[in-house]
C-alpha positions in Angstrom: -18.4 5.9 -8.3 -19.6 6.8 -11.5 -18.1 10.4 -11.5 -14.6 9.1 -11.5 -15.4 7.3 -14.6 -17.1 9.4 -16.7 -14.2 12.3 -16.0 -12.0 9.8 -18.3 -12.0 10.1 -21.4 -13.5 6.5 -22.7 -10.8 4.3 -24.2 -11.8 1.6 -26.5 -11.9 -1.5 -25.1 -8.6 -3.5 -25.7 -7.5 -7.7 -24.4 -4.9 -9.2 -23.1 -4.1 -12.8 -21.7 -0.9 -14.1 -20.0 0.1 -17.3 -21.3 3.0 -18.9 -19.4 4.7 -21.8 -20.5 3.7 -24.7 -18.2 3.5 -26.7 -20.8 5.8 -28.4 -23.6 6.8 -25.7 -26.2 4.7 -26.8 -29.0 1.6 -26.7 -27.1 2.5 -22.9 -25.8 3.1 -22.3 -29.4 0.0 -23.1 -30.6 -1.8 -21.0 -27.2 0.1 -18.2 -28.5 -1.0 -18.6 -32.0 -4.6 -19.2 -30.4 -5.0 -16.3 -28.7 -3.7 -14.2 -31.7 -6.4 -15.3 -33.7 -9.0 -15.1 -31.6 -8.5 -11.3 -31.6 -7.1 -10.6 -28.2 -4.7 -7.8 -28.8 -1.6 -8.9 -26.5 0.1 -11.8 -25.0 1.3 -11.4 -21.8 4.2 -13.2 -19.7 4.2 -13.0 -15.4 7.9 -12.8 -14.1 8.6 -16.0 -11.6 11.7 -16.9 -12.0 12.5 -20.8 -12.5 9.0 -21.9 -12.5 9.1 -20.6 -16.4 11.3 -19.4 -18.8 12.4 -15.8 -18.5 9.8 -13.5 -19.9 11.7 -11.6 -22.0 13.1 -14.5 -23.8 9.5 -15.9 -24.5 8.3 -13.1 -25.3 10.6 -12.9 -28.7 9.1 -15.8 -29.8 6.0 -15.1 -28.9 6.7 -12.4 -31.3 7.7 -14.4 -34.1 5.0 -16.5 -34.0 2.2 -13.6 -34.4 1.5 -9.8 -35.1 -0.2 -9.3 -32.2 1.5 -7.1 -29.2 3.4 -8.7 -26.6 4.3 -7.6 -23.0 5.2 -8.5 -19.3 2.3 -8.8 -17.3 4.8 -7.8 -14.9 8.4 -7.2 -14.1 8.9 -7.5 -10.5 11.4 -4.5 -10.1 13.5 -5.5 -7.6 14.4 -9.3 -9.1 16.8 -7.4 -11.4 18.9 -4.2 -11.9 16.9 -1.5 -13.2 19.6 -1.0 -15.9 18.9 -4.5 -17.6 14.9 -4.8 -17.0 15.3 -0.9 -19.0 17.9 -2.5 -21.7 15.9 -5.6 -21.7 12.8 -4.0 -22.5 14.5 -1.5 -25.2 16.1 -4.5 -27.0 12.4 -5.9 -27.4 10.6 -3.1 -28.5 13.2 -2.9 -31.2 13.4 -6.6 -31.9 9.2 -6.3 -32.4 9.2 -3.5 -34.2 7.6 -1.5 -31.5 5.2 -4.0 -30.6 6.6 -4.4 -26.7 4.7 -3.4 -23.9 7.1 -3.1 -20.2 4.3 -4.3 -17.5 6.8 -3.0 -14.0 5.2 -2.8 -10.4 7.3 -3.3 -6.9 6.6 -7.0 -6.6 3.7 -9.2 -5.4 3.3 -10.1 -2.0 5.9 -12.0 -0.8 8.2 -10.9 -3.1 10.5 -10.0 0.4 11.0 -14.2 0.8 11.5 -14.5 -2.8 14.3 -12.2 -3.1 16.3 -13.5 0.4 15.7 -17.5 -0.6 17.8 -15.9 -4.1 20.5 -14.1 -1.7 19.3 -10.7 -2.9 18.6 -7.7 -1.6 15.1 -7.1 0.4 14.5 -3.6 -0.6 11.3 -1.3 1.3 8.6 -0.5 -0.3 10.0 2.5 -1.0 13.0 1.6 -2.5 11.2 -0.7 -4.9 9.6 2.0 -5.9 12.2 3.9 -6.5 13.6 0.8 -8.6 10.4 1.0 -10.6 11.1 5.2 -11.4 14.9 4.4 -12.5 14.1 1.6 -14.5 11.5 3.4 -16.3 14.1 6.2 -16.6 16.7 4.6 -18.2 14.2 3.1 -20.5 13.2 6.8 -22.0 17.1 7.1 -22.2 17.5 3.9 -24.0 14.8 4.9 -26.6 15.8 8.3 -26.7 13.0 10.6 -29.0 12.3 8.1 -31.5 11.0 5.0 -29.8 8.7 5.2 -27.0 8.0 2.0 -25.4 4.7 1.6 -23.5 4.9 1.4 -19.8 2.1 -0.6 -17.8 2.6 0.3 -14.1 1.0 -2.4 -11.3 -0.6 -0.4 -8.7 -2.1 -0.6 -5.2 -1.2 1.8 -2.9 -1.2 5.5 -3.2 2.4 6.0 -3.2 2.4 3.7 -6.1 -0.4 5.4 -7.6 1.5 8.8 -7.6 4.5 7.2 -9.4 1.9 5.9 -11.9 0.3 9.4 -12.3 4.1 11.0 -13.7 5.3 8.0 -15.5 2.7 4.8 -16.8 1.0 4.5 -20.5 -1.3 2.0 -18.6 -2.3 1.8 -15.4 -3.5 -1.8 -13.4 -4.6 -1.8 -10.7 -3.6 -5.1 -8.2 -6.8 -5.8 -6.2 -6.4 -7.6 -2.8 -8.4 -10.9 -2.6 -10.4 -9.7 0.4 -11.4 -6.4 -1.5 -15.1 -6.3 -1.7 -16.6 -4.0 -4.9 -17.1 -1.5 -2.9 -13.3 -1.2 -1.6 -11.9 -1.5 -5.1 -14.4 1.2 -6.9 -12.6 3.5 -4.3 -9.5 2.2 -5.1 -10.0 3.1 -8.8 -11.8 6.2 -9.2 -9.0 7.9 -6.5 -6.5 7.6 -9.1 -6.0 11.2 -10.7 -3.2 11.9 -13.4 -3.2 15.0 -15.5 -2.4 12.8 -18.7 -4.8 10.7 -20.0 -3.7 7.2 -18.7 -5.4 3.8 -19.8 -6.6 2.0 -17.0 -6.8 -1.9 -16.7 -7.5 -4.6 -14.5 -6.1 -7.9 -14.9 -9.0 -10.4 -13.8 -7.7 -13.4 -12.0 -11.1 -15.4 -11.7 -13.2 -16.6 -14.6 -16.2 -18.5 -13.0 -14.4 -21.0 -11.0 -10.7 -21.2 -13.0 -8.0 -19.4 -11.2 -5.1 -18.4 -13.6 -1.9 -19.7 -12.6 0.5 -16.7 -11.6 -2.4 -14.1 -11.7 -3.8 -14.9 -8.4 -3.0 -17.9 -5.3 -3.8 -21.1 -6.4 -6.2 -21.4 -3.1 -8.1 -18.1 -4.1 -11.7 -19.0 -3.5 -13.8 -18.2 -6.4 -16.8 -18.4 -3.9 -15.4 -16.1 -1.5 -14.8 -13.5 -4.6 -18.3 -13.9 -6.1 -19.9 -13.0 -1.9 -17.6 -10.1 -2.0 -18.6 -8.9 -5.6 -14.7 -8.3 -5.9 -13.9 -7.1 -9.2 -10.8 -9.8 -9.2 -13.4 -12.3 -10.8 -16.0 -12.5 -13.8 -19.1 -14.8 -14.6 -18.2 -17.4 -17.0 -21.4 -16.8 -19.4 -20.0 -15.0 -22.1 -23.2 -12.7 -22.0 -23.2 -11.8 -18.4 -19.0 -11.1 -18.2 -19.7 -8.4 -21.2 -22.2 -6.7 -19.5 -20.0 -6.2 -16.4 -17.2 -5.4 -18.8 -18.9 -2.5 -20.2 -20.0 -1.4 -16.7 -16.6 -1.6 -15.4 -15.6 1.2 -18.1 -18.9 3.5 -17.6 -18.4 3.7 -14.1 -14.9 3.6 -13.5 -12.9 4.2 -16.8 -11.4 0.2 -16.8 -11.1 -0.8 -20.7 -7.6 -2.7 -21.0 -8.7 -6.6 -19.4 -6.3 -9.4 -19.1 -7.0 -12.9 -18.4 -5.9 -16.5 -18.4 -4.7 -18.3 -21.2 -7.0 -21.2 -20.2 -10.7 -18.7 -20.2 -9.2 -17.0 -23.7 -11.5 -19.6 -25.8 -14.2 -19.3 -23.3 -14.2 -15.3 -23.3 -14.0 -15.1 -27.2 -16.8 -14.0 -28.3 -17.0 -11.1 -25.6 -13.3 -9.8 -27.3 -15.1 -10.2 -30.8 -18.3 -8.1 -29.5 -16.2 -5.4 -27.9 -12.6 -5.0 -28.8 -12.0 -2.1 -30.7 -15.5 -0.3 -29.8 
């Protein structure tokens, strides 16, 4: 797979981490703060409605409280009109001066149950991606030519892919818990745009923590490591930059994102490579 890779043009390496709010406030204050100065380069909020507070709310503060980018790690498109996710997501990049990434994909698995326990509408596939392409569109409209806000697109499938390839800054890719290496190298280096699009993987697993709302609570870190899935990394610092960098020599990969609770852990892997 190292063709695929090396046709990119190499990005420097950027870091992200989600932090929800599990927690009291003033503890997810201080993560925020945390993570800021530990160099990671955005903080990140999932979308689950009622287990936390709405992302784009958090994500103000989150704001306030640092200089560091913030985004939505994602929007699950069809939980809300594509108008207001777009006028949402407008409203922030202008209340951060610019500093508001929309992360947007078609839902996670079992977003269908989701959306019919909340009396909504159970789109198709296809018409959540369609929700995806309008919502980005009436986000260009909303900024109109001076503000362009960064659009991170969640991707699997090649349908989803293709949508990517016209309209993403960013591209991550969601990689199935049974995917072995092998499955999600293929995965990766079949993406084609004719822009040059960041790609990024958001990596669930660090050693044996699984990141609340970035993978199943039962994902088996054992079961990841036999499949040398790309979903998980080693927890020695030394050993997860090494398969950092050779994620971006062979397949182009140099935007990570990972749990609040590894972002001390992988700290001196972001101070060794962001920015190079």
């Amino acid at each position: 797979m190292a063709n695929s890779g090396q046709a990119r043009s190499a990005r420097p390496f950027r870091f992200g981490v989600t932090v929800p709010l599990t927690a009291d406030l003033a503890t997810w204050r201080d993560q925020v703060r945390r993570v800021a100065d530990l160099g990671y380069s955005t903080v990140l909020m999932p979308d689950f409605p009622q287990l936390q507070p709405a992302p784009g709310a958090a994500l103000a503060l989150a704001a306030a409280l640092t200089d560091v980018h913030v985004g939505t790690w994602v929007y699950a498109a069809p939980m809300r009109p594509p108008w207001t996710t777009a006028w949402e997501a407008h409203s922030l990049s202008i209340l951060t001066e610019g500093r508001f990434e929309m992360g947007i994909g078609a839902g996670r698995p079992g977003i269908e149950d989701e959306l019919f326990e909340r009396g909504m509408p159970v789109a198709s596939a296809n018409e959540r991606l369609a929700q995806v392409r309008e919502t980005v569109t009436r986000l260009r409209e909303l900024d109109g030519p001076e503000l362009h806000t960064p659009v991170v697109m969640a991707v699997h499938g090649p349908r989803a892919q293709a949508l990517a390839a016209d309209l993403a800054d960013t591209v991550t890719f969601a990689f199935m818990p049974d995917e072995t290496r092998a499955e999600a190298e293929q995965l990766v280096g079949g993406f084609s745009a004719s822009r040059d699009v960041e790609l990024s993987q958001h990596v669930a697993v660090v050693g044996n923590a699984v990141a609340p709302f970035m993978a199943p609570p039962d994902t088996d870190p054992s079961l990841l490591r036999s499949l040398d899935s790309l979903a998980i990394l080693p927890d020695d610092p030394h050993a997860a930059a090494e398969e950092i960098q050779r994620r971006r020599d062979e397949l182009g990969l140099s935007y990570f994102v990972f749990g609040a609770e590894v972002s001390d852990s992988l700290a001196s892997v972001v101070s060794d490579l962001a920015g190079t």
